[in-house]
C-alpha positions, 0 to 999 in steps of 0.5 A: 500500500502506498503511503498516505500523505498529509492532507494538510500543511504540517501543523503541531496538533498534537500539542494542545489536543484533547484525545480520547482513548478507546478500550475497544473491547468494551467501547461499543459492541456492533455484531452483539456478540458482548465484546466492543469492536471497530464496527461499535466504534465506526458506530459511535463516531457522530458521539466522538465529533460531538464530544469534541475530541482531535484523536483517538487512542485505541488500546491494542486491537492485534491478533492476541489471545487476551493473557493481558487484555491485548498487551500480548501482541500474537500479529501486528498487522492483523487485527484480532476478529473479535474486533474485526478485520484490517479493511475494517481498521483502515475504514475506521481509520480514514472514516474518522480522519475525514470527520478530523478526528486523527488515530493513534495506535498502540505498540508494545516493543518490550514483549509479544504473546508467547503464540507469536510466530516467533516465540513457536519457533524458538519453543521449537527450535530448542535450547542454543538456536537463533530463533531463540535469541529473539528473546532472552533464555537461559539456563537456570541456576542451582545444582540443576538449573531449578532456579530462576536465571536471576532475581528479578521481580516481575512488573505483575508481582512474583517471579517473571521467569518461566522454566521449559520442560528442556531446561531452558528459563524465558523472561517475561516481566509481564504474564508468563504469555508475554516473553520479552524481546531482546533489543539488541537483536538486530532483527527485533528493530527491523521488526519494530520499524516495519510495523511502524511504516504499516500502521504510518501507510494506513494513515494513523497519526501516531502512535503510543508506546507501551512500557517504553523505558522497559525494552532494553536490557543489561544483556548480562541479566545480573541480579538486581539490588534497588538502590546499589545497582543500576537499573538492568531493564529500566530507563537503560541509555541503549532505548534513546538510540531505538527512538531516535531511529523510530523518530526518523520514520515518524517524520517521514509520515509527520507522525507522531509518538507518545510513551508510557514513561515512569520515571521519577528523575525528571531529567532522565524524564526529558531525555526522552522528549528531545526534538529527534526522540518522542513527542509526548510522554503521559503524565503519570505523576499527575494522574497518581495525584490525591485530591490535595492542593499542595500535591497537585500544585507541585505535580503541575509546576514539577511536569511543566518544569521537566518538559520546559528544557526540550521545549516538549508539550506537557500531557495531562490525564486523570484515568485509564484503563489500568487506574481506579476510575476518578469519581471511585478514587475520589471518593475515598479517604485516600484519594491518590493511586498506587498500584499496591495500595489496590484492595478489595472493598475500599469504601467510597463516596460517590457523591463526593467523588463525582463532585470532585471528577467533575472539578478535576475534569475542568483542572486537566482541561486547562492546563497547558498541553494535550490532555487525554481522557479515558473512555467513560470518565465523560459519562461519570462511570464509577469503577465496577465491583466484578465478582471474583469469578469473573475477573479475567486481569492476570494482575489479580491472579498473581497477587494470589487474589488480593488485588482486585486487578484492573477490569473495574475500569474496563467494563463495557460502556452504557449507551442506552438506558431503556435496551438490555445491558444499557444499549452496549449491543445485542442481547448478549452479554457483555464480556465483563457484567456491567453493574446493575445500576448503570442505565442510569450513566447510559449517554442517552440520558445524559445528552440532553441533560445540561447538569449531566458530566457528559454535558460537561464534558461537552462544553469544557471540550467546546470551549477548550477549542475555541477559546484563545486562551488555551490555544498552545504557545509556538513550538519552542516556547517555555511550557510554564510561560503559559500558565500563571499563579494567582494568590488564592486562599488555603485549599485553592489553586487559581491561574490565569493562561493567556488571552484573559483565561483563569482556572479556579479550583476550590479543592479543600476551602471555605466558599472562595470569591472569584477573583476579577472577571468580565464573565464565567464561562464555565464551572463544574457545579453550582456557585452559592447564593453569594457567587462563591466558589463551592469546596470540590469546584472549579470555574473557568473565568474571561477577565 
């Protein structure tokens, strides 16, 4: 297929969009078979344009036998027939694109499912054979081997090794179906980089990397002591030279590329965000952040401080389909995340938490930089209580049953209150239950109601488009240029961006006056009787 060619002159869109990203198992399900696909999505398209959005991030929609949701990637250049075809994808892709909205698709370079064409063929290869330097195997330790090659500690708790009845040990930092591949193999590049140029050819604009700072590793495999040695498979300097290279087909397309980044080093942070290396990086800092003032304060002023050096767009997002929903999170007495805090009935406030996701809502959208919302946070979902036999997330079974795993963000959309399972599809049932209260949360309901956070949503993603003051600085200007403090009282943060634009967000105050304005523009709840701003509000406000 020849390649698609911009349409339009070359324009930094990425740098202040709002992208919403698309779970497809669970997004809309357009056969009624119970699981989301690229027809349900093709569907809902009309929502999407109404809602406001520039770009869509799909979760891995590949060939996979699901050991981790789709992260394990059996074919890059087929799509998985619960979700539909190839034709189907490059139909969604260009159907979308013509409505301006532009499609960002996930690669996950650090590992492929064990039924990958390659990882059978090192299994049947046998021990010492270049099929088998695909991956890294070796042979264990111990007086026979028994022993892991190693004492690493998997990304999903316990030992992310795996011993083959021939003796031989393979890595997986994930599910024991996820075998990591080795970078310094010449050929996994050329892989990566051909599938770069086939997603580019279809007309995506970008592309997400999962796990990026994970691919590379120390190619000794040496034990590991946190804190005394360096990192064998974190943040390793051979990824910079992986990207680069990545960068270059990226320009050819006028793609771009956003990476799953953890790091606490916010200089080794920006490393990857260098002009001939990664576009965008998530903001994960800021997500993990509790409703606090002070906390969320420094989580704006640290991101914007990182990303100011390489002169890269800070990136903002309050939930996704691996993070406790925001209106459950919210609502309870600990509101930040941390994956080992996870346990099985935390009590929440869903009043409380849906008052404060909607303040949230306003906060993310207007801050300096793209800004990504997880499918569902525009429709107030709360996270789902999924009976423990019916959770399918290997991040439950791996803690041997106490962490209540990740598919409580993922349960399928509702759309319709009045049609069975709120108007997900057919008459079957969906793939994960669906909790009986939400027809109340289905988008019919909310389309006409103006109080409704789909509403909300709606108008902030309006606004955000077409008023000046968030438009995004030139390429090369100093992120933190564009967003001022005000003095505000305790509990509140308020900042002015350009053209007259301020955010005020009374997160733990008494009612605060708003400072000097011509107008509001938009707040996330009710002002009181007084024209105050209420405790867990925000206000957009023209001065």
């Amino acid at each position: 297929m020849a390649a698609i060619q911009p349409a339009e002159a070359t324009v930094e869109w990425w740098r202040d969009a709002a992208i919403y990203q698309v779970y497809v198992r669970s997004f809309a399900d357009g056969d009624g078979d119970g699981t989301g696909d690229l027809a349900g999505v093709r569907s809902r398209l009309p929502y999407l344009v109404e809602l406001g959005v520039d770009a869509l991030w799909f979760t891995p929609w590949y060939l996979s036998p699901l050991a981790d949701g789709g992260y394990d990637v059996a074919d890059y250049r087929t799509i998985d027939p619960a979700f539909g075809t190839l034709a189907e994808a490059e139909k969604l892709i260009a159907e979308a694109r013509e409505l301006g909205i532009r499609t960002i698709v996930d690669i996950v370079p650090n590992h492929v499912s064990d039924q990958h064409v390659w990882f059978k063929a090192a299994l049947a290869a046998g021990p010492g054979s270049p099929e088998r330097e695909l991956f890294h195997f070796r042979r264990g330790r111990g007086d026979n081997g028994e022993l892991p090659p190693n004492n690493w500690v998997s990304e999903f708790g316990g030992v992310p090794w795996t011993r083959l009845d021939d003796g031989d040990w393979y890595l997986h930092l994930f599910a024991t179906g996820q075998p990591d591949l080795n970078w310094a193999h010449p050929a996994v590049r050329r892989e990566h980089e051909d599938v770069l140029r086939f997603w580019f050819d279809r007309g995506v604009a970008g592309v997400r990397i999962d796990s990026a700072v994970l691919p590379a590793k120390d190619p000794a495999l040496p034990d590991f002591t946190p804190g005394t040695d360096a990192h064998p498979f974190v943040d390793r300097d051979e990824l910079h030279d992986i990207y680069r290279s990545w960068r270059a087909i990226a320009d050819e397309y006028d793609g771009i590329f956003v990476g799953e980044v953890w790091l606490p080093d916010a200089e080794r942070f920006a490393r990857y965000l260098r002009p001939d290396e990664l576009h965008t990086a998530f903001n994960l800092g800021f997500m993990s952040c509790p409703w606090d003032t002070d906390r969320l304060r420094t989580a704006i002023d640290d991101t914007l401080a990182e990303h100011a050096p390489v002169g890269a767009p800070a990136t903002w997002v309050l939930s996704n389909h691996d993070v406790t929903r925001t209106v459950t999170r919210y609502g309870r007495e600990d509101t930040r995340f941390d994956f080992a805090a996870k346990v099985f009935g935390t009590p929440t406030n869903l009043e409380l938490g849906t008052r404060r996701a909607r303040a949230a809502a306003l906060l993310s959208l207007a801050l300096p930089g793209a800004v990504y919302v997880y499918q569902g946070e525009e429709l107030g979902l709360p996270e789902a209580d999924i009976p423990r036999d019916r959770i399918e997330d290997p991040m439950h079974f791996r803690s041997g049953g106490t962490d209540p795993g990740r598919d409580g963000c993922r349960v399928p959309l509702p759309w319709r209150a009045d049609a069975p399972y709120a108007g997900f599809g057919g008459d079957s049932e969906p793939w994960l239950p669906q909790p009986e209260s939400w027809a109340k949360y289905a988008a019919d309901l909310q389309t006409d109601d103006p109080h409704s956070m789909l509403s909300l949503y709606r108008q902030a993603l309006r606004l955000r488009r077409t008023e000046p003051g968030f438009a995004a600085g030139a390429p090369g200007d100093r992120a933190e240029a564009a967003l001022t403090w005000l003095p505000s009282g305790p509990g509140v943060l308020s900042f002015t961006r350009t053209d007259g634009l301020i955010c005020v967000v009374n997160l733990a105050g008494p009612p605060t006056e708003l400072p000097g304005h011509r107008s509001v523009l938009l707040t996330s709840g009710p002002l009181d009787d007084e024209g105050r701003l209420p405790q867990d509000t925000a206000a957009w406000l023209r001065s």
